[in-house]
N, C-alpha and C positions, 0 to 999 in steps of 0.2 A: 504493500500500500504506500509506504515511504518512496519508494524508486517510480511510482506511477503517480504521486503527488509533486514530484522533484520532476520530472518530465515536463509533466503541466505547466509548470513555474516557468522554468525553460523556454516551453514553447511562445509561453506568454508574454516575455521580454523583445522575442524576435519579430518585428515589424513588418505589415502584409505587405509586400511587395506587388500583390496585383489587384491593378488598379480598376476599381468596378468598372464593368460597362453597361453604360448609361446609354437611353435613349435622347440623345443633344435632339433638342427641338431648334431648326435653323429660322435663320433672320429674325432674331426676336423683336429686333426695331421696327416687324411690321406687326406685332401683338400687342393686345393690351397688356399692359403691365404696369403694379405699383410697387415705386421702389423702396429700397428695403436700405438705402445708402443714409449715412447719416454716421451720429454718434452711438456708439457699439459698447456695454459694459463689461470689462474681460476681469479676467483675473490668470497673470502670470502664475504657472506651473511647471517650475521646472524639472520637478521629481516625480509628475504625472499621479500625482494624489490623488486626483480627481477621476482617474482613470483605473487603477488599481489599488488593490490595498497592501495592506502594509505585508503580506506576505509576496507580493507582486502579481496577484492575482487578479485579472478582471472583476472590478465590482459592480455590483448590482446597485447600488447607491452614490454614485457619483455626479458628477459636478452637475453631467447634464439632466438631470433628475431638477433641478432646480430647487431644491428643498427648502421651504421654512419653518423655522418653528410654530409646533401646533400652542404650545405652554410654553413655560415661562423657564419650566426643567429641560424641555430639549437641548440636546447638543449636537448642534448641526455650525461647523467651522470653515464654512464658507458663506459670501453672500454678495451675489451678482449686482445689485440694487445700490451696495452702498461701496462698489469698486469703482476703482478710476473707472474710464472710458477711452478709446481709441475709436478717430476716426475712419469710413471706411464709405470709400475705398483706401485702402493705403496702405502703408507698411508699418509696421512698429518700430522699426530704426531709427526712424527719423522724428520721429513723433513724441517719443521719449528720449533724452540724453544716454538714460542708463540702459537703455532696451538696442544702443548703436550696437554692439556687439551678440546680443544675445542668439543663441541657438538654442530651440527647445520648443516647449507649448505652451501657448498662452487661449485661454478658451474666451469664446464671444459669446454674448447673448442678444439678441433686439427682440423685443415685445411689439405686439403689435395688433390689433382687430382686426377684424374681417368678413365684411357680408357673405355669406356665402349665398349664390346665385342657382336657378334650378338649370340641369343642364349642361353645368361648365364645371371642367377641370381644374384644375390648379395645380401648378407647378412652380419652385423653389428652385429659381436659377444663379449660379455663380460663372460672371468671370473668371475666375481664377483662383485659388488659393495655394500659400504653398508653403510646405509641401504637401504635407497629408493632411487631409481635412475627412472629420468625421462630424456627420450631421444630425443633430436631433429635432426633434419638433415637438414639443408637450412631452417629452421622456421618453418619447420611440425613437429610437436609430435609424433615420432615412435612409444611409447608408455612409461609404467610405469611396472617396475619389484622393487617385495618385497623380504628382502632378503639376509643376507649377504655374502651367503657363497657359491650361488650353481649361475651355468650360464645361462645367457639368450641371447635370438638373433633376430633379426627384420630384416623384406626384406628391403631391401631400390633400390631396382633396376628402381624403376620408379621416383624418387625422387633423384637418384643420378647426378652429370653433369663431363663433363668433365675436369673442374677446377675451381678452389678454393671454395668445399664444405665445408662447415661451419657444423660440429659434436662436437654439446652442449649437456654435462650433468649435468642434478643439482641432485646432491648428499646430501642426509639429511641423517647422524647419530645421530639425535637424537632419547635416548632412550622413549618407550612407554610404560604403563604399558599392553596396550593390543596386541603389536606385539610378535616375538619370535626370540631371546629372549626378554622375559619382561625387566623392569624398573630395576631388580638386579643380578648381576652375577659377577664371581670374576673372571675377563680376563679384556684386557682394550679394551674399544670400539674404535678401528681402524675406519677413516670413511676414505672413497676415493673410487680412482678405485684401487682395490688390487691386482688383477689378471690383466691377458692379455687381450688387447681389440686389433681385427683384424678384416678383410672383409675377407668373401669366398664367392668363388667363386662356382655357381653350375650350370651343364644344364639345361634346363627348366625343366626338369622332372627327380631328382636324387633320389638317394638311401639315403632318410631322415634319417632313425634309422632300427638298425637290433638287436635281442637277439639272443646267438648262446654261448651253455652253455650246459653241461652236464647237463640230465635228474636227478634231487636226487634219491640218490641211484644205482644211474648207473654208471658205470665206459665203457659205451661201444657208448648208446644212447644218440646224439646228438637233442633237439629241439629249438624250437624259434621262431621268424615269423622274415620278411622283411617288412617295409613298406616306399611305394615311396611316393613321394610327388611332384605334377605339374598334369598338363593338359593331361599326355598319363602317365592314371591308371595301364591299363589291359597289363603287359608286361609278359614275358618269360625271366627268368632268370637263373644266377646258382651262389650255396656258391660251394667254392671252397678252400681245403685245400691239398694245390698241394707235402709237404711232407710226408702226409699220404695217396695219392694218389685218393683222396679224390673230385666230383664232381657229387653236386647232382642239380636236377633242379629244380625249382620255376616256378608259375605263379600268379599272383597277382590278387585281384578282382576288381572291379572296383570302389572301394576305395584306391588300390591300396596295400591292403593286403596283406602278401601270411602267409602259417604256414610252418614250414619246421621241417622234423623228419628223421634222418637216422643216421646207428652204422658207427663208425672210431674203426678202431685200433690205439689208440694214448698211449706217453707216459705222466702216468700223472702229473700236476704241483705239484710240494711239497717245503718245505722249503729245503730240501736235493738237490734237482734236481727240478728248476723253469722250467720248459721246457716251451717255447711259440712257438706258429705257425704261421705263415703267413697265414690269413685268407682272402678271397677274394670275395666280393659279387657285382654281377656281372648281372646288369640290361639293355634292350636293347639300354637306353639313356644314362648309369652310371656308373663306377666301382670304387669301394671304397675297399681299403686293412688297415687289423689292423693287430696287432701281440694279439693273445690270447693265455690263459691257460685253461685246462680243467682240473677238481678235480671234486670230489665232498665232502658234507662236510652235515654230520647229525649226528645225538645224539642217543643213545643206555643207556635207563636207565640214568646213570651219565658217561657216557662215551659220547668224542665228538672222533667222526673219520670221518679220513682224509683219503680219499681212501679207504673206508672201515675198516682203522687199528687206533687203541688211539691212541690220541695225546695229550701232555700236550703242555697248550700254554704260553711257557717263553713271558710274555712282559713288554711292559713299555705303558705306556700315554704319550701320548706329546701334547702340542698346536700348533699352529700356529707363534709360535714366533720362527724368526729371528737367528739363532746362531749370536753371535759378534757383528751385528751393531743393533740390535733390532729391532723391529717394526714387523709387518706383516711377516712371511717367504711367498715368493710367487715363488722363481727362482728355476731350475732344482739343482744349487748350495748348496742352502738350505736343498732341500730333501736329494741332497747325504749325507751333512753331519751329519745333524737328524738321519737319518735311518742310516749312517755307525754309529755313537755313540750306538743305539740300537742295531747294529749287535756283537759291541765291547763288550757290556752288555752279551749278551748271546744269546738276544731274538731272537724269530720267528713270533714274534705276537708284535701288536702295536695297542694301541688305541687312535685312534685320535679325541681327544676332543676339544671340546663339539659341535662340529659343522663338515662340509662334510670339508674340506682341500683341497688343492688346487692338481688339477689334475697330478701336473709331482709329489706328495707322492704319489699316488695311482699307479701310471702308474712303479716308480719307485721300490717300493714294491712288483710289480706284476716279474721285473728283478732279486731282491734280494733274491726274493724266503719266502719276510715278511708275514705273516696274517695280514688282519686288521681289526679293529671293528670301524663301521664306523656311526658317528651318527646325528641327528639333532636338536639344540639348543633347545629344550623342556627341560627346566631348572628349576628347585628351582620352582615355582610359578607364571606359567603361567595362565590364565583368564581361567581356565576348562569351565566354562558354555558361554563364548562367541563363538558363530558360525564362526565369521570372524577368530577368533583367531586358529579356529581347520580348518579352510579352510587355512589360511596362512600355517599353521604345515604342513598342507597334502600335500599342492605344495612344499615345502620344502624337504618335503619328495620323492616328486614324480621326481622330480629335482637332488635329491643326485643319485636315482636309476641310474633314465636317463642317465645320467654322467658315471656312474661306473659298470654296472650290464654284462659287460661285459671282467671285470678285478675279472679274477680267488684268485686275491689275497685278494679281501674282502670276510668274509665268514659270516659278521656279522652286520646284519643292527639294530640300537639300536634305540629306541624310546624314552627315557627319560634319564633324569639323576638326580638322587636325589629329586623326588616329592613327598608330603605332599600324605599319603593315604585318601581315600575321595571317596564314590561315582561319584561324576561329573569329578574327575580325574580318576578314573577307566573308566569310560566310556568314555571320549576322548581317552585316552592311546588305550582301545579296537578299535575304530576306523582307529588310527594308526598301529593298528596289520595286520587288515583288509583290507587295503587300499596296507600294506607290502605283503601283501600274494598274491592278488591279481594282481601285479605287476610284484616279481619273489620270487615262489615258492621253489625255488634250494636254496635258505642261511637261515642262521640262524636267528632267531630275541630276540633281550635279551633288557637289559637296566640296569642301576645302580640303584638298590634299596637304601632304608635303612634297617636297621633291630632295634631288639628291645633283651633287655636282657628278656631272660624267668626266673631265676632266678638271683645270684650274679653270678655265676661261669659259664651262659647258654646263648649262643647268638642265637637266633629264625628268619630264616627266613621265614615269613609267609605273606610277602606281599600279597592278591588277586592281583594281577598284573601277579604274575609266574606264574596262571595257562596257561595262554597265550602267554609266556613266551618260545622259545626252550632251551635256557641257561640262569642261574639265573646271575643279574653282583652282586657286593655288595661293598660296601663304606663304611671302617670302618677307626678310626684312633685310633685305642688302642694305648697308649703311648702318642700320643701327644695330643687332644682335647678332652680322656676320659683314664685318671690316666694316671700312668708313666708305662713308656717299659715293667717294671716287669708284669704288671697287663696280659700281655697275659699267662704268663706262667702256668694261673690257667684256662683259657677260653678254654669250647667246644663249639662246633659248631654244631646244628642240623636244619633242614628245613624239610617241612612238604612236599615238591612236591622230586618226585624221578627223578631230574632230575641234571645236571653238574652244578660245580658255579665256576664261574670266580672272582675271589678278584679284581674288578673293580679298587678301590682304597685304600691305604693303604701308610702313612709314617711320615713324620713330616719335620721339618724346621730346615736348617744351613746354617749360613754364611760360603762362603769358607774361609779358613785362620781364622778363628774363635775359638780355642781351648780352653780347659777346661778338666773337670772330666766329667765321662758318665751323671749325674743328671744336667747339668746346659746345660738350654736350650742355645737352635742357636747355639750351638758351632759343630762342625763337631763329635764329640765324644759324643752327647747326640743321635746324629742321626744313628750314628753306632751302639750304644745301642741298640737303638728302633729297627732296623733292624734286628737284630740278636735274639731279643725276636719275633718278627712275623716272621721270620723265622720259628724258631721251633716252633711255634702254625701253620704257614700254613702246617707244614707235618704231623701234626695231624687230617687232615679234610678230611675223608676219601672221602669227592665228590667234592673234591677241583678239578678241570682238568683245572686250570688255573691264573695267578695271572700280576696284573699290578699296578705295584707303581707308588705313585704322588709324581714325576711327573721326565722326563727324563732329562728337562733343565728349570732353575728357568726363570720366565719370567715376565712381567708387570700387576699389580693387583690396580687397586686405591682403594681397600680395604684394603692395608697392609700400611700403613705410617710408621710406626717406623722408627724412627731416626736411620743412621750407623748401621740398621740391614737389615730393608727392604726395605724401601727408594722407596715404592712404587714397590714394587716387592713381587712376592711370592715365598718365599725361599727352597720351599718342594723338588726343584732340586734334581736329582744325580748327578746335571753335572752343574756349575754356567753357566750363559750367558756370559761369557769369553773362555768356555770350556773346565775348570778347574775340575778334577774329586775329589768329596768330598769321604771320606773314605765310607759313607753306600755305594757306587760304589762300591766299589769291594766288600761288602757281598753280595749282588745280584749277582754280575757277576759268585762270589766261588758256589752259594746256586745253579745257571743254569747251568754250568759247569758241578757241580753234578749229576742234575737232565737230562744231557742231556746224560753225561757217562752210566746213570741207563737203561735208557729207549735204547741205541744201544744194551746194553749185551744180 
């Protein structure tokens, strides 16, 4: 009985690693919905008391129970009501002084009323939380989502009342070595609710998720399917794209099915002319409207095109980080100003690392007319040979689609970034190929390699990974982590696959206000150097069709401590976290400029 209660214990302390899956209901910005954002009452748990007891055992009376004393004898040593609070969306880093470092759990509460209506569902959606979030509602366990970057959602309609419902979340960032990302990465681990948390509202039987996306290759053929979700499968329906005069009809199987196939005369989206539509699907219990773009977007030898015609793609990287007050970027705010600083740049293309971003950058970029390469935290040195660990990726992955696969402006679903070659990482990464293809065949799929010098003067891209690959990315830092600025000016560039490469990454580190001679590092003139030497090496590569410097705004790294340099920041900005443009800014902006002049003649 000893050895089977020491098991238990055991088991108890080891963290689920697979991440529920959820039924994402898409576009929620065409649903009713009342949000749930606001001031949040936690209480930090770092020893998960709340969670277990004192033998480490899962309790049945824990935090999310919400308990209060019946009499005046109870002892009940917790109390959500008379706890600080934390806003949300957001992170707790930044919010509290003491909480900048913290890793662990801190649990949320929001109360809230609720009519409840005859007919209609209700579901409990999150942007994001991260990492682990476990959900309760009135002291039922909604369930557990893994995760930090993509959304999840839970019915709560039989479980909901008409006042003062009690929705607890306990939120654990801490890092793992077997989740994704793993135990190292150079971003800072935001934990909270970071995104938007709201209820929608749906008929019993609504229009769950649709794909509705130009055919690859086609500039005319429209396909996808609808699929409903509730009690009355087998409906009749129609998409409807009422400026293209556009309505075709649907019927659904009785899973609730349908596939849909027919030509538009449309115009298509570009960075020149973003055009969206008013899209309209239209079920006999449901109708749901989005604004879409149609393109399409495939590779030709080393050429990528865009409606059929090359494109070079001007971009930048960016993370997730906050312009001006730091922390997490999560507001429509955030995105304009990220993305306008990228547009100020030159770019048309944006890659948003290392992880899916939060929905109003995608939605935002699909207006601005940006590209985006759009990817999932498979970082540095992930568990390859763990099963949970490639089951986690894949619902990550299948989560970024779900979200996005309807936003003409991502054209690039990326798999990795920077991993160790190895058989057991080749064949996860293949899985991930597999699982992308499978899902939506219309975009592109690449990732950040490394490469390796073939001689002193010869850099070889020869991953096994590109053969799987549609576009090659690549991560170099000639000048700053491999010799100085000069050393590009003797470097070519070959790869063994005939296919386009994207300069994934590329730059080096300045303090803004930091000057000097071009050779002394961190100073804003070591970095203009470095620039203007990869410059003229990137227009040497003759299958170069694309480039993205690290990084577009310097942001939080607890890998960089340097004293009055980094200060716990990574300094590879064009742009400081003040908004302040450092001089390699404007050699990128003159080198897009150029190259955008070239390409209208």
């Amino acid at each position: 009985m000893k050895a089977l209660l020491l098991l238990i214990s055991l088991l108890a302390v080891i963290p689920c690693v697979r991440a529920q899956q959820t039924n994402l209901i898409a576009n929620t910005q065409g649903r009713k919905t009342v949000s749930l954002d606001g001031q949040w009452q936690t209480i930090i748990d770092p020893y998960e008391t709340g969670y277990y007891d004192y033998r480490y055992l899962p309790s049945a009376d824990g935090y999310f129970k919400d308990a209060k004393p019946k009499t005046k004898s109870d002892l009940i040593e917790y109390d959500f009501d008379t706890s600080e609070s934390l806003a949300v969306p957001g992170d707790w880093n930044t919010q509290k002084e003491r909480l900048l470092l913290y890793e662990g759990t801190i649990w949320y509460k929001k109360s809230f009323d609720y009519k409840k209506k005859p007919n209609t569902r209700l579901f409990v959606y999150f942007g994001a939380a991260n990492y682990l979030a476990d959900v309760y509602l009135n002291g039922e366990k909604l369930g557990r989502h893994e995760g930090g970057f993509t959304p999840f959602n839970f019915e709560v309609t039989n479980l909901v009342r008409d006042k003062a419902n009690s929705l607890i979340v306990k939120v654990d960032n801490q890092r793992r070595r077997d989740a994704v990302p793993t135990l190292n990465t150079d971003w800072w681990n935001y934990g909270g609710l970071t995104r938007e948390v709201k209820l929608i509202e749906t008929p019993a039987t609504f229009v769950q998720d649709y794909f509705i996306q130009l055919q690859k290759g086609s500039r005319e053929q429209i396909s996808g399917w609808v699929k409903l979700n509730g009690d009355k499968l087998n409906q009749t329906g129609t998409v409807q794209i009422p400026e293209a005069r556009v309505s075709r009809t649907f019927t659904t199987d009785a899973n609730g099915y349908a596939q849909i196939s027919f030509n538009a005369d449309l115009t298509l989206w570009s960075p020149d002319n973003p055009k969206l539509y008013d899209v309209v699907v239209e079920a006999e219990t449901d109708r749901v409207q989005d604004l879409i773009g149609f393109r399409s977007i495939e590779t030709r030898g080393s050429e990528i095109l865009l409606n059929g015609r090359p494109i070079f793609l001007r971009g930048v990287s960016i993370h997730e980080e906050a312009p001006f007050r730091g922390g997490r970027a999560f507001s429509q705010e955030d995105s304009l100003t990220l993305l306008g600083w990228a547009k100020e740049l030159g770019c048309n293309f944006v890659r948003l690392a290392h992880y899916p971003h939060n929905e109003f950058m995608v939605r935002q970029a699909d207006r601005l007319g940006i590209m985006v390469w759009s990817e999932i935290p498979v970082y540095w040195t992930i568990l390859w040979e763990n099963p949970a660990t490639l089951e986690n990726a894949q619902t990550q992955l299948s989560e970024m689609i779900a979200r996005d696969k309807n936003r003409a402006a991502v054209i690039i679903w990326s798999m990795a970034n920077e991993t160790p070659i190895g058989d057991a990482r080749l064949s996860f990464l293949k899985k991930l190929v597999e699982r992308t293809k499978s899902l939506d065949s219309t975009r592109l799929i690449s990732a950040a390699l490394e490469r390796h010098y073939l001689d002193e003067q010869t850099e070889m891209i020869d991953d096994p990974l590109g053969e799987y690959l549609d576009v090659l990315g690549c991560n170099e830092y000639v000048g700053w982590y491999d010799g100085l600025p000069e050393k590009a000016d003797r470097l070519e560039w070959k790869t063994k696959y005939q296919k386009p490469l994207i300069m994934s990454e590329f730059g080096g580190g300045a303090l803004y206000g930091k000057h000097g001679d071009a050779l002394t590092r961190w100073t804003e003139e070591y970095q203009e150097n470095l620039y203007q030497h990869q410059v003229k090496m990137l227009k040497r590569i003759s299958f170069l069709r694309g480039t993205c410097p690290w990084i577009l705004m310097d942001f939080r790294s607890p890998r960089r401590p340097l004293p009055g340099i980094q200060d716990f920041h990574n300094r590879k900005g064009l742009i400081s976290d003040r908004g302040e443009r450092k001089k390699a800014f404007y050699v990128m902006q003159q080198y897009y400029h150029e190259l955008e002049a070239t390409l209208q003649k």
